[in-house]
N, C-alpha and C positions, 0 to 999 in steps of 0.2 A: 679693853673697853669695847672694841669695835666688836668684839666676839659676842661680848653679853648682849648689846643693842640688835646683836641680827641673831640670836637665839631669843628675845625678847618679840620682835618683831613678827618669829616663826607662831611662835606661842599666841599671840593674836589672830592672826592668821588663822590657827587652827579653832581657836576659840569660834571664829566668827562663821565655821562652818555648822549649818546648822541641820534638825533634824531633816530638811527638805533636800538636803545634798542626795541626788539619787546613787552615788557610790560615793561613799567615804573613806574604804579601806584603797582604792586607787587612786585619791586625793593626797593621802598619807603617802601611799609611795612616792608618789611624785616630788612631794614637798623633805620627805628624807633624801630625795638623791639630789635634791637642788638645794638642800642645808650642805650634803656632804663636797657638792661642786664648789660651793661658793667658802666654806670653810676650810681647803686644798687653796682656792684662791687666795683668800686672806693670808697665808702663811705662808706663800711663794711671795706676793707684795712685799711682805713682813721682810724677808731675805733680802730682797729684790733692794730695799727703799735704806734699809737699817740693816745689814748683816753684822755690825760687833752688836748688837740686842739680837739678833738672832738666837734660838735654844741651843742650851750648851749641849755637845755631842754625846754622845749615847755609847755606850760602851756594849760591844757587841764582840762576838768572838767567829773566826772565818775558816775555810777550807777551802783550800785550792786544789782546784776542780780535775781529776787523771784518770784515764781509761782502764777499766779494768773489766777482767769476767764477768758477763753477767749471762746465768740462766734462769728458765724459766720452769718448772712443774706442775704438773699437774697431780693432783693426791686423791687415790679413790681406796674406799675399803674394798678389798678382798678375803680369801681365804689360801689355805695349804692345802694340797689334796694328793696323793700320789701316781706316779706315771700312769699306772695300773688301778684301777677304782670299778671293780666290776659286780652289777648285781646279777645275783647267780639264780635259774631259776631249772625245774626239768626239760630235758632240751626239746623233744617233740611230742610228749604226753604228759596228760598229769595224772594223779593218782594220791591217795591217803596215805601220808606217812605214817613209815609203823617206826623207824630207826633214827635217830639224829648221832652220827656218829663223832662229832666234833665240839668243840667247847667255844665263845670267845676268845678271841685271841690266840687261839689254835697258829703254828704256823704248819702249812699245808702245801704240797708238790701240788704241780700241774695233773690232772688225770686222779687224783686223791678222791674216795667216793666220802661225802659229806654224809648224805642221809638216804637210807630205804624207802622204796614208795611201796605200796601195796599190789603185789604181781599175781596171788595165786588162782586169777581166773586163768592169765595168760600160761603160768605153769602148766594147770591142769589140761587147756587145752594143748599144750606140747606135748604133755603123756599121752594126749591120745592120740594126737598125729604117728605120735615114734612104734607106736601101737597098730598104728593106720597103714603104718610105711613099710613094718614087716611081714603084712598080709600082703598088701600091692609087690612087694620086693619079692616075695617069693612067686606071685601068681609072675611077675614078668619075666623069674631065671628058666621057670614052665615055660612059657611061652616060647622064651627064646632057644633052649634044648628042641623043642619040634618044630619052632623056625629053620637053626642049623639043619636039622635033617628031612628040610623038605614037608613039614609036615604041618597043616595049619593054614592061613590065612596071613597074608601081611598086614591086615585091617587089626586083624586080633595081637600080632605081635607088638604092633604101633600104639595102638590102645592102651595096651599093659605096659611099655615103655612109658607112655604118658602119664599114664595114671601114676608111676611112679615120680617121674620126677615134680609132679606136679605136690607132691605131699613131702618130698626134700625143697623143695620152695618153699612153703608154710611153713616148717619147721625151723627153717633158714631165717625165715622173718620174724616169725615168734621168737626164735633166740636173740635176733637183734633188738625187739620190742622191750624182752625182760632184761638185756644188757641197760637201756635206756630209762629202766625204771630204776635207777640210783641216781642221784644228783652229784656230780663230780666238779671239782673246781678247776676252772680251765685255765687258772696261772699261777704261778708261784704265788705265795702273798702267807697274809695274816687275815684270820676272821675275824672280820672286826664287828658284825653283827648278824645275828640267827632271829628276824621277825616270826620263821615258821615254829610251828609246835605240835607233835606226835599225835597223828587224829586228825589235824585239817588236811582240806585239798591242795598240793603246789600244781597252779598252773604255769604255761610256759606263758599265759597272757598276762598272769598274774601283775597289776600294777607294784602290787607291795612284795620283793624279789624276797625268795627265801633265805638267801646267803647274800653278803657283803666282802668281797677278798677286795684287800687292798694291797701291792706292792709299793714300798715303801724305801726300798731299795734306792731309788733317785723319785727325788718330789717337783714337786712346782707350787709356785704360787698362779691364782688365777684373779682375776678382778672381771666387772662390767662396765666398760667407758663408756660415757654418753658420746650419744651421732655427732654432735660439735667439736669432738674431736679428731672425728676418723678420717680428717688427711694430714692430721701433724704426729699422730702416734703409729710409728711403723714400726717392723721388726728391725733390731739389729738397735732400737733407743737405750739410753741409758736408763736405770730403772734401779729404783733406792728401795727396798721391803724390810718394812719396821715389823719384828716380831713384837704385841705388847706382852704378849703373856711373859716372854724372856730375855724381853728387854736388848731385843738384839737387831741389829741392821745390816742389810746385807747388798752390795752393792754389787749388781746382775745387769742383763742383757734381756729386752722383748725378745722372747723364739718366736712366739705365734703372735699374732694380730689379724681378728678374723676379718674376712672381709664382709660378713654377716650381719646385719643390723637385724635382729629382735625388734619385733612389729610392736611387740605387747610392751616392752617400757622405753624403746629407741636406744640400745646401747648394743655395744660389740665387745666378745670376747678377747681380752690379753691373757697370756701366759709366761711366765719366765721359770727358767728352771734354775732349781736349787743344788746347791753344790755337798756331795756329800762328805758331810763333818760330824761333830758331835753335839749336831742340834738331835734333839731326839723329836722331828714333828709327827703331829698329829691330824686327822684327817678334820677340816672344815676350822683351826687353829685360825684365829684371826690376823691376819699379814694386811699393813696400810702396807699399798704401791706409792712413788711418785716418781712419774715418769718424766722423765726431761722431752720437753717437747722445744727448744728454742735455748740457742747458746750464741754470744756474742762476745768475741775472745775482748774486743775494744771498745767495752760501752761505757757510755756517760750515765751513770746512775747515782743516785742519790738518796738518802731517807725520804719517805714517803712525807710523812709531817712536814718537811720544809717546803712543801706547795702549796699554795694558797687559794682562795678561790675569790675571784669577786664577780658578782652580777655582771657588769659594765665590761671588764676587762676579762674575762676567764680566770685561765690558771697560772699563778705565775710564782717565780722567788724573787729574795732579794738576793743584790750582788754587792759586794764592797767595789767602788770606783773611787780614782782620784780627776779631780777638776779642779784647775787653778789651785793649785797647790793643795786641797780641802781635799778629807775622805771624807765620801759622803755614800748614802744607799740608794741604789737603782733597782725599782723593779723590774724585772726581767719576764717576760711573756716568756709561757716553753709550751712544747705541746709532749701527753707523757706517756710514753708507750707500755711495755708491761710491766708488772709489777708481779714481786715475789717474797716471802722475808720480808717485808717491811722497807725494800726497797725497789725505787722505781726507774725504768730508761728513759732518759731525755733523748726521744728524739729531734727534736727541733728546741733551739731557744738560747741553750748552751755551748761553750765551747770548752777546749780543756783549756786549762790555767784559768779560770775565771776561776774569782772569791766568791764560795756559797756562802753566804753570813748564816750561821748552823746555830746562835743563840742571844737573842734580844730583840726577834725577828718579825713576834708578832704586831709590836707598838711601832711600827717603822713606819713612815710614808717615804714618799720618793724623791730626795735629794734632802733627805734630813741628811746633817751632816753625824757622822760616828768614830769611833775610837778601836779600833784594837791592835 
């Protein structure tokens, strides 16, 4: 009866607020949290005055509260990519290819010539050095016959020596120019892609690389962690790599953790290496990471849901307690530290043995009395 009279009451109250209230939605709040004080009130009386009319106990179900493992990760997309991932380009000139001597997917030695560039200005000019080199060669064996016997000029012997060796130089270079006009792959691997095509330029500035070798022989996973993480994710962390494409997980070790922060999106590179089996990866193959960044062999954890939240009091559970003989529900204040899985660490609030009431939890106030 008392209830209906001060919900009645409220009701006028609000009626009698009229259009000239210069805030009414803060009127309203006020007048909710002083319905909700005074109807807590009424109900502790109610106990207080008359506890066999008291409400019959509530039937709720508990868990008694024990320290166990808890970690914590962190989960970022990555990729696979292999130890070896190199774009292959000609190493100190460029030139028109005339030759692609390799396919996709080729597997390829080290020093393997991929494709011909176009050489035969530099040919041409080597016929004529070699052409150049048996005039000079022979003016210097002259030379040096009437050097030996006194006869001549050491100006003139010097010169023809010069002149010689000076046209085995150019020749010397030019051979090395046209050795460097084939593109060779500089590791073992597989081709795994050929952007050039017979007739264009490869340059060595080239943005878009002619050749692709990838070894594939030992792989990695690699990811980009944002800067909020980079003093809790180090080398040597635990690290979980969900293949989705093949449905596979693999539980590894961070090798690298750059110390590098990317200006352009604020994230640093992780790598873990993959162990070789009979995953057959592939290059850029999507790998989620989660790196364990936080492990606590003894924590108080508990489902996320069993927290509660109110305005006035924070965050809190309930707890099954006995007084004077009655089980009754106590809200418990916690304060909650990380959360992972659907569950979270109590670091402050709980202790072990206490009863988490884990179901009838939502309708509860504080010293209702319950059952389980």
């Amino acid at each position: 009866m008392k209830k209906i009279f001060l919900l009645a009451g409220i009701l006028l109250i609000l009626a009698g607020c009229t259009s000239k209230d210069p805030d009414k939605k803060v009127r309203l709040e006020q007048l909710k949290k002083e319905h909700d004080r005074l109807t807590e009130e009424i109900l502790k009386l109610e106990r207080e005055i008359a506890p066999a009319n008291a409400v019959a106990a509530t039937r709720v179900s508990v868990n008694s509260l024990t320290p166990n493992p808890f970690e914590h990760y962190i989960e970022v997309q990555g990729r696979i990519d292999g130890n070896e991932n190199i774009a292959v380009n000609p190493r100190n000139q460029g030139g028109m290819v005339t030759r692609i001597l390799v396919h996709e997917g080729a597997a390829v030695t080290k020093g393997a010539v991929l494709a011909e560039l176009d050489a035969e200005v530099l040919k041409q000019q080597l016929t004529d050095l070699k052409n150049k080199l048996a005039f000079v060669t022979d003016l210097y064996n002259r030379q040096k016959t009437l050097w030996d016997q006194k006869i001549g000029s050491e100006v003139q012997y010097l010169k023809a020596k010069n002149d010689m060796e000076n046209v085995q130089n150019g020749i010397a270079t030019l051979e090395e120019q046209i050795k460097m006009s084939v593109i060779t792959s500089p590791i073992n691997g597989t081709v795994e892609d050929i952007p050039i095509k017979v007739g264009q330029l490869a340059s060595p500035s080239s943005p878009i690389p002619a050749f692709r070798i990838v070894n594939f022989s030992k792989a990695k996973a690699l990811a980009d962690v944002g800067e909020a993480y980079s003093a809790s994710v180090k080398t040597g962390d635990q690290v979980k790599i969900f293949l989705p494409d093949l449905n596979r997980e693999l539980t590894r070790t961070v090798t690298f953790a750059s110390k590098y922060i990317n200006p352009t999106n604020r994230t640093f590179l992780v790598e873990a290496e993959l162990p070789v089996s009979d995953i057959i990866y592939r290059a850029n193959m999507i790998a989620v990471l989660r790196i364990k960044d936080y492990f606590n062999p003894q924590a108080l954890a508990i489902p996320q849901n069993y927290i509660q939240n109110s305005r006035d009091e924070g965050q809190f559970v309930f707890v099954a307690a006995e007084e004077k003989g009655m089980k009754i529900a106590r809200k418990c204040p916690v304060t909650p530290g990380n959360t992972y899985n659907g569950l979270t660490e109590i670091s402050d609030g709980l202790k072990e043995g206490d009863k988490i009431i884990v179901s009838g939890y939502k309708d509860l106030y504080d010293g209702q009395p319950i059952d389980y």
